[in-house]
Each structure stands twice: as C-alpha cells, then as structure tokens.
C-alpha positions as CSV (number, residue, x, y, z in Angstrom):
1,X,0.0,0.0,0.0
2,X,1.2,3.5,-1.0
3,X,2.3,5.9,1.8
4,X,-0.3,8.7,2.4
5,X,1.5,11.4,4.4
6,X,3.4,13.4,1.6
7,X,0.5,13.7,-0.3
8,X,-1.0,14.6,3.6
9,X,2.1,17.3,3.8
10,X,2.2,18.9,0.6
11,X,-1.9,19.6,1.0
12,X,-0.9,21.3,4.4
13,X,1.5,23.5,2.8
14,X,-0.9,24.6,0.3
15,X,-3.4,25.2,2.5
16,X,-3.9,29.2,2.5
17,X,-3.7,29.9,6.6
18,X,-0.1,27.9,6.0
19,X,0.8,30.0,3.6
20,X,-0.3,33.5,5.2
21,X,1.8,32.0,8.5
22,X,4.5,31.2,6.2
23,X,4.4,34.8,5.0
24,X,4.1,36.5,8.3
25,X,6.8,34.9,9.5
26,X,8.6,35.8,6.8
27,X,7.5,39.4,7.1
28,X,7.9,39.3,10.6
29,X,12.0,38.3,10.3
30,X,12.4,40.9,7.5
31,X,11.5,43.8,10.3
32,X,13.0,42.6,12.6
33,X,16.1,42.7,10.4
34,X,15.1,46.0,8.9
35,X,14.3,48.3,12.2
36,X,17.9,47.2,13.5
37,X,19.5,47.6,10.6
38,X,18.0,51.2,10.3
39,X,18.3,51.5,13.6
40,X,22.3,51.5,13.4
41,X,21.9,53.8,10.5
42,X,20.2,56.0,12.6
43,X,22.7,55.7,15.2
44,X,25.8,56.5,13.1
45,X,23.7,59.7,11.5
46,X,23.1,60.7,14.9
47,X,26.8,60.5,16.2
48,X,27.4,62.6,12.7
49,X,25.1,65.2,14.1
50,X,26.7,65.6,17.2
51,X,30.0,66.2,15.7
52,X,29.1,68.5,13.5
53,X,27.4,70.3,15.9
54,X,30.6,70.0,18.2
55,X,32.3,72.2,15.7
56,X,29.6,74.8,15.2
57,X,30.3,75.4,18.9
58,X,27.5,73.6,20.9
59,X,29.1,70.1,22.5
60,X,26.0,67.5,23.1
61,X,26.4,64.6,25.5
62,X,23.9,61.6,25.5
63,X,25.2,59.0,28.0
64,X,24.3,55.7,27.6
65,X,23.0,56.7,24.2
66,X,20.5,53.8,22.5
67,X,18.1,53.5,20.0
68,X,14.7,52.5,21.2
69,X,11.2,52.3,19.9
70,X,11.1,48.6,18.0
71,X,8.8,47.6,16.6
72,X,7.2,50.3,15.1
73,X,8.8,53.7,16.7
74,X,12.4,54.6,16.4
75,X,13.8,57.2,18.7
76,X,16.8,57.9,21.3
77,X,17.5,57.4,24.7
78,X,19.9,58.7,27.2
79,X,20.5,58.8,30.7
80,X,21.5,61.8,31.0
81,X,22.3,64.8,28.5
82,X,24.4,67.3,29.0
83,X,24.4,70.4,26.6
84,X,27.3,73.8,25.9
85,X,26.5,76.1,23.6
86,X,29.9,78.5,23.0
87,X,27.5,80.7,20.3
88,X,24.3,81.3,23.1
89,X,26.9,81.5,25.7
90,X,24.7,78.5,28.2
91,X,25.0,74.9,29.6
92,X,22.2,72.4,30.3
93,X,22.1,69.6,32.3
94,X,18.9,66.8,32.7
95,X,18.5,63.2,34.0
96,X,17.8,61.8,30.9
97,X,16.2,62.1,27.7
98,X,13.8,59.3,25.6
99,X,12.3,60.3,22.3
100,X,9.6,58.6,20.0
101,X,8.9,58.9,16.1
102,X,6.8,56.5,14.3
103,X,8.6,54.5,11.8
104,X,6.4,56.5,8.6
105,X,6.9,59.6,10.1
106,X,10.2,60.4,11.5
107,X,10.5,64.3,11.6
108,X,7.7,64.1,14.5
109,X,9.0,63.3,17.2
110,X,7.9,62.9,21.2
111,X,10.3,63.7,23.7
112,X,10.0,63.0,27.3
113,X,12.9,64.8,29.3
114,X,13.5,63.5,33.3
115,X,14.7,66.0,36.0
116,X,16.7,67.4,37.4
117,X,17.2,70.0,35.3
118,X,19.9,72.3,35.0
119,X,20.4,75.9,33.1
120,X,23.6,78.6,33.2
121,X,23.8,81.8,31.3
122,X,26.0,84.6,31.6
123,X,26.5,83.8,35.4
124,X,23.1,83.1,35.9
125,X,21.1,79.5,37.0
126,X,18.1,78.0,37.0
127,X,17.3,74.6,38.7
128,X,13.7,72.7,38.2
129,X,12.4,69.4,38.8
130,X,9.4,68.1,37.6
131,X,6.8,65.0,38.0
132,X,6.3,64.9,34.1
133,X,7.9,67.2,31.0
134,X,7.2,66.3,27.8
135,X,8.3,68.0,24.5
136,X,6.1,67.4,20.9
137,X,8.2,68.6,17.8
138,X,7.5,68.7,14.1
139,X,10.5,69.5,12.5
140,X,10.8,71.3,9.2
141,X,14.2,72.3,7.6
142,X,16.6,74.0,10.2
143,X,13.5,74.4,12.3
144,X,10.1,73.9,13.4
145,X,6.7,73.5,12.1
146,X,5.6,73.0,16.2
147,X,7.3,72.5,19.1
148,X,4.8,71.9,22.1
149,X,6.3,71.9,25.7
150,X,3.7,69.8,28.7
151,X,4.8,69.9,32.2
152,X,3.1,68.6,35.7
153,X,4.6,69.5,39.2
154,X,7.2,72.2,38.2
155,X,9.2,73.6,40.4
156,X,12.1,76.3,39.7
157,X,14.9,78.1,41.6
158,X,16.9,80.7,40.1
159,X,17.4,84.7,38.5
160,X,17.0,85.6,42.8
161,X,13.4,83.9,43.0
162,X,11.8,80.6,42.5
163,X,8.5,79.1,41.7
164,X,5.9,75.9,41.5
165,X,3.1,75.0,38.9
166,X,1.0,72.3,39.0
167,X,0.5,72.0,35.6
168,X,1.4,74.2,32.2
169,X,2.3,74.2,28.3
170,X,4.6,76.0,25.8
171,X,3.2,76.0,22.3
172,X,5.6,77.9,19.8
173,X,5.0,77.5,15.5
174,X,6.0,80.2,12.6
175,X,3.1,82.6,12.2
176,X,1.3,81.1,9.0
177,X,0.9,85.2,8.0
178,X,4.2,85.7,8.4
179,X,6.9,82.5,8.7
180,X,9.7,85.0,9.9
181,X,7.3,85.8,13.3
182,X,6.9,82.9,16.3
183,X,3.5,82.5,17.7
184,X,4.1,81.7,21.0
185,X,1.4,80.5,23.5
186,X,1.0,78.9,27.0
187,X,-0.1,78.7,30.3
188,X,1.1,78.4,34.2
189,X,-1.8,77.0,36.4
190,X,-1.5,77.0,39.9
191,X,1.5,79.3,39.7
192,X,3.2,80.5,43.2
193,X,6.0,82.6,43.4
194,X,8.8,82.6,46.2
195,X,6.8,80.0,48.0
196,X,4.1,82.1,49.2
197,X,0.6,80.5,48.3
198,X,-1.3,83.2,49.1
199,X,-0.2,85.0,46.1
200,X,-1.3,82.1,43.9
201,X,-2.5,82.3,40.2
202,X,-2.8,81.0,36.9
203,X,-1.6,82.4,33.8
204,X,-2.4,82.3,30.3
205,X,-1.2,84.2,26.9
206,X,-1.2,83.9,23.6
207,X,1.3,86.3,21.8
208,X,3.6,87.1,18.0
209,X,7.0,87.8,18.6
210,X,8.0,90.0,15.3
211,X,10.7,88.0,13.3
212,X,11.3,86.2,16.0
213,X,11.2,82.4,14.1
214,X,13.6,83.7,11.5
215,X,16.0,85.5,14.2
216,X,16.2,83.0,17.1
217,X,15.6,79.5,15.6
218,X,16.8,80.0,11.6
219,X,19.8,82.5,12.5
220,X,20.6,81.3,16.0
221,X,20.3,84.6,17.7
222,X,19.9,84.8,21.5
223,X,16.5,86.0,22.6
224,X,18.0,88.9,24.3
225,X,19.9,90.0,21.2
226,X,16.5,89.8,19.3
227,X,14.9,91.9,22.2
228,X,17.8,94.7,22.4
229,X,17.8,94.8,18.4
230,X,13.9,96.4,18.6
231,X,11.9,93.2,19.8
232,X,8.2,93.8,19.1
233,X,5.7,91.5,20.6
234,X,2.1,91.3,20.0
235,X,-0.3,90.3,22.3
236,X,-3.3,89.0,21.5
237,X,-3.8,88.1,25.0
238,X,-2.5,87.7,28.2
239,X,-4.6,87.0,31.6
240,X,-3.6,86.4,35.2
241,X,-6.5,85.3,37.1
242,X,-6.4,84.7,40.9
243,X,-8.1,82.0,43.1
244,X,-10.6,84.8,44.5
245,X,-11.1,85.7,40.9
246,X,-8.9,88.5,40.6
247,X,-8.0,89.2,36.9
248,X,-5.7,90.8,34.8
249,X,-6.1,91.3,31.0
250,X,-4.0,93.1,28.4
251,X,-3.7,93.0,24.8
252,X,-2.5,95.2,22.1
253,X,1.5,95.9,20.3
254,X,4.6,96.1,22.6
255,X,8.3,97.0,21.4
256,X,11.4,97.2,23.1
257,X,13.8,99.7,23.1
258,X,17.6,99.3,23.0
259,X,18.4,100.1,26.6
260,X,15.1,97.4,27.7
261,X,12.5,100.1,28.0
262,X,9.0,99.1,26.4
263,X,6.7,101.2,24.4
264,X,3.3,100.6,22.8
265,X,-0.5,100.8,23.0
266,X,-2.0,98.1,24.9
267,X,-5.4,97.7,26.6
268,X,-5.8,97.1,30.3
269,X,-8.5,95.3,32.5
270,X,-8.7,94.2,35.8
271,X,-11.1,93.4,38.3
272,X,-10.0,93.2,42.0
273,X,-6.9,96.0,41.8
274,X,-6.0,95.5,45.7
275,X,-5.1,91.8,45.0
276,X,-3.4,91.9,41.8
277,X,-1.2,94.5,43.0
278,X,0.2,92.6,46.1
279,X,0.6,89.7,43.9
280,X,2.8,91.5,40.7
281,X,4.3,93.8,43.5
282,X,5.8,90.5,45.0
283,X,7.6,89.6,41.9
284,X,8.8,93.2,41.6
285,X,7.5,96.3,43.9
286,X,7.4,98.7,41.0
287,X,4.5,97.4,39.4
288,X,2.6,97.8,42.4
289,X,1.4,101.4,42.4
290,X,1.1,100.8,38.9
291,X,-1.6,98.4,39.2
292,X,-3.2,100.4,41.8
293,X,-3.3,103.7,38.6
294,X,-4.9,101.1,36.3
295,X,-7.8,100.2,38.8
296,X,-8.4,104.0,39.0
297,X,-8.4,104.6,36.0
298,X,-10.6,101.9,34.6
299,X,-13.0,102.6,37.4
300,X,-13.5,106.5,35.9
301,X,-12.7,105.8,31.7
302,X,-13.0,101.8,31.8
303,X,-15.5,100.7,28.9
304,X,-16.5,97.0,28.0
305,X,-13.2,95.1,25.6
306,X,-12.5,91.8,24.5
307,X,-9.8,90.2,25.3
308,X,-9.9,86.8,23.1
309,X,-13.0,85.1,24.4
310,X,-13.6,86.7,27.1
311,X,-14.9,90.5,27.9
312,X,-13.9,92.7,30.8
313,X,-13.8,96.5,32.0
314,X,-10.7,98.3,30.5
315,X,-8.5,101.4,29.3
316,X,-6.4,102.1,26.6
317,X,-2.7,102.6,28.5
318,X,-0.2,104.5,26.3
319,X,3.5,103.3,27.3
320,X,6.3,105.2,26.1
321,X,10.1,104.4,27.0
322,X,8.5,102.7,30.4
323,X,6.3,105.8,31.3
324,X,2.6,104.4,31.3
325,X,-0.5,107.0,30.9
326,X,-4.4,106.8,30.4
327,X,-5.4,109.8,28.3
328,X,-3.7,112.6,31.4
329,X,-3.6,110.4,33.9
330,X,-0.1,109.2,34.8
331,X,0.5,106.4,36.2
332,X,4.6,105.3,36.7
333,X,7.6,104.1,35.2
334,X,7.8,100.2,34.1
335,X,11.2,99.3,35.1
336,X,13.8,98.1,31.6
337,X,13.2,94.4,31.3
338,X,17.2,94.2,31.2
C-alpha cells in the first residue's frame, strides 16, 4: 500500500492559513532585520550630528546613548544629557532624555525629558524638577513647524526667585501670515512665586514675537539679542487670574527699546486691583502702584473690551520708554526688562 502522508504534507502547505503564517513569518524576520539595521543607520547619523554640531560650537552629550522604539517607533534614549552652547553663551544639564517617532513619520518626534534640570547663562542658573515634561516637535528644515512643551509638578529656583506650577504648556510655530514671526502661546496653572501661596494664580497668553522664528531658531540669535535689536511682541492676549477671581487682562503691540525700556499701546483690564497689586508687587514692587493707577483709571474711563474670548472693564494705556499714561492720567515708570 502506497504511503499517504506526503500527499498529507504537501496539501498542508498549500493550504492558505499555512501560507499566510509562512508569509508572516517571513514578514515578521524581515523587520525585525530591517528596524535594527535602520536602527544602526540612525545611530551612526546621529553621532554625525553631534560632531558637526561640536564644531559649530554647541558640544552635546547623550550617556548611555541607545536607539529605542522597536517595533514600530524609532527614537533615542539617554540617561543623562548634558548640553554647551559657546555661540548662546549656556550649559544644560537633565536626567535623561527618551524620544519617539513613528517609523512613517520620523520628523515628528515625542520627547519626554526627566529632572533634574539644570540651566547657566552669563553667570546666571536655574534649577527645576518636575513630575512629568514632555516635548512634541515637528520638525521642518533647520526648524520647526511645532514645538509643544507639557509639564506637571514644576518647580524652579533661580534669577533671585523661585517658583511651583502644578501643571502648564509652551506651544511655539512660525506665524502662518508671516513665517519670519513665532507665535508663541501657554499657560502656568496654579503658579506661586517665592513659595508664598497666598499669592497664587494661573496664567495664560497667547502672543507674535515680530521676526522672532527667523531671528532665534533660523539664524541662532539669543533672545535677548533679538529683544535689544527692537523686539516687538504682540499680544493677543495675556490674563492672570487669581483663586478669589482677581483678573488681569492686556492685549495690544509692545516694542522694546535698545536700553530694555517698552513702548506701545496696549489695553488694560482688571477686576480686583488691591489683589493683583500685592501679587505683581511680589515679583517686583514697582508694578505695584502701577496696578493700583490702572484700577483707578478703569473705574473712571473703563468701557467693556474683548480680550480673546472673554470680555472685561478696561483702558487704553499708552506706554512710552516705560512711562505708562491713560489719556492725562499718569501712572509710573515700568522698570527696563534688562
């Protein structure tokens, strides 16, 4: 009697669930093959970066650098990275670093950064830990098409002051009217400064820095160069709210003169002058009696403005090199921002 089982064995292996295994297996080895074989591309580009970098004056360090992600992300991780920029004239330091891109779309990329954190310029430092930071970037050229900055649990010591927020964002993209401008936008809930709760608050704003995407981040500029060279910021709005409901509004064009002073037109509201003047008067006693002006003058000229969403009682405050004014009334000197 003839033997059955090849004619058994070769019907198995035609059979189509054997051959879709037989193809995901195959499939499966050729990733696998694939990610690490891009993976030590990716490596040996990134090492390329850093030296290049090196000699353009900003020294990286990654320790314990690997590439992470498989099977279907790709993206770095270091235990700690440290960071000296000869050009800016700063030095960073953080725990560690891991970042995430999807395998079909590698120039966006999710960083999460660990504390502590570490930051010196020109003599000055700033420490900060943090529960959670977390940094979204979509990268275009030299740049950015949106960089997105997520914290919990911040807190910061440094520049004679410190503070804690329970929760905030950074959001930064070219203007789409005008690529050479950086929208920047954000918000600090739960802020306290110098570790008195009492003057707790949460801030939001939502601003265009003039030329700011094409000074900073395309020609490498240091913010306060761009500031000193005629910064102009507008702001679309800006609020600090307190926990008894205290509020600050302003909107409207600022610029900045050579030796820090600001000028503009901007619109002021406020409810609750008495407590929003103890609170800005903590982080510097000039704006106090400032604050105070505004509330007296909105009470007397104050008329109904929006302020993005929202409406509240305000005045039109003309500033010029740091003297503020409401039509005659005069109000005091903003102090130069440096």
């Amino acid at each position: 009697m003839a033997d059955k089982h090849p004619a058994k064995e070769r019907s198995l292996l035609g059979h189509p669930m054997a051959k879709w295994g037989l193809f995901m297996g195959l499939l499966f080895v050729v990733w696998f093959a694939g990610w690490f074989a891009i993976a030590r591309f990716a490596d040996g580009k990134v090492g390329e970066a850093l030296a290049n970098l090196e000699q353009r004056g900003i020294e990286i360090s990654c320790s314990d650098r690997d590439i992470v992600g498989f099977p279907f992300r790709m993206g770095i991780a270091c235990s700690s990275v440290d960071v000296a920029d000869d050009v800016h004239d700063y030095a960073l330091n953080a725990g560690g670093l891991r970042s995430a891109a999807q395998i079909y779309s590698p120039r966006k990329n999710v960083v999460e950064i660990a504390s502590p954190f570490s930051f010196t310029a020109q003599g000055q430092e700033v420490n900060a830990t943090w529960n959670m930071m977390r940094v979204f970037i979509a990268q275009q050229g030299h740049g950015f098409d949106r960089l997105s900055l997520n914290w919990t649990d911040l807190k910061a010591q440094g520049l004679n002051g410190e503070l804690e927020s329970s929760a905030g964002a950074l959001h930064l993209r070219p203007n789409p009217d005008a690529v050479s401008d950086l929208d920047v936008a954000g918000n600090w809930d739960d802020l306290v400064v110098n570790g008195d709760a009492s003057l707790r608050a949460s801030i939001a704003y939502d601003t265009v820095l003039k030329a700011a995407y094409e000074t900073i981040i395309e020609q490498r500029k240091r913010p306060i160069d761009w500031l000193k060279d005629g910064g102009e910021i507008n702001v679309r709005s800006l609020f600090i709210v307190l926990p008894d409901g205290g509020r600050l509004a302003l909107s409207g064009p600022l610029k900045v003169s050579a030796d820090g002073m600001l000028n503009g037109s901007v619109n002021f509201g406020l409810d609750d002058a008495d407590a929003l003047a103890k609170f800005v008067a903590e982080i510097n006693p000039e704006f106090g009696p400032i604050v105070l002006g505004l509330g007296q003058g909105i009470n007397m000229l104050g008329s109904e403005t929006a302020f993005g969403e929202r409406s509240i009682k305000a005045v039109t405050v003309n500033i010029e090199d740091g003297w503020t004014q409401i039509g005659p009334l005069k109000l005091g000197r903003i102090p130069p921002i440096f």
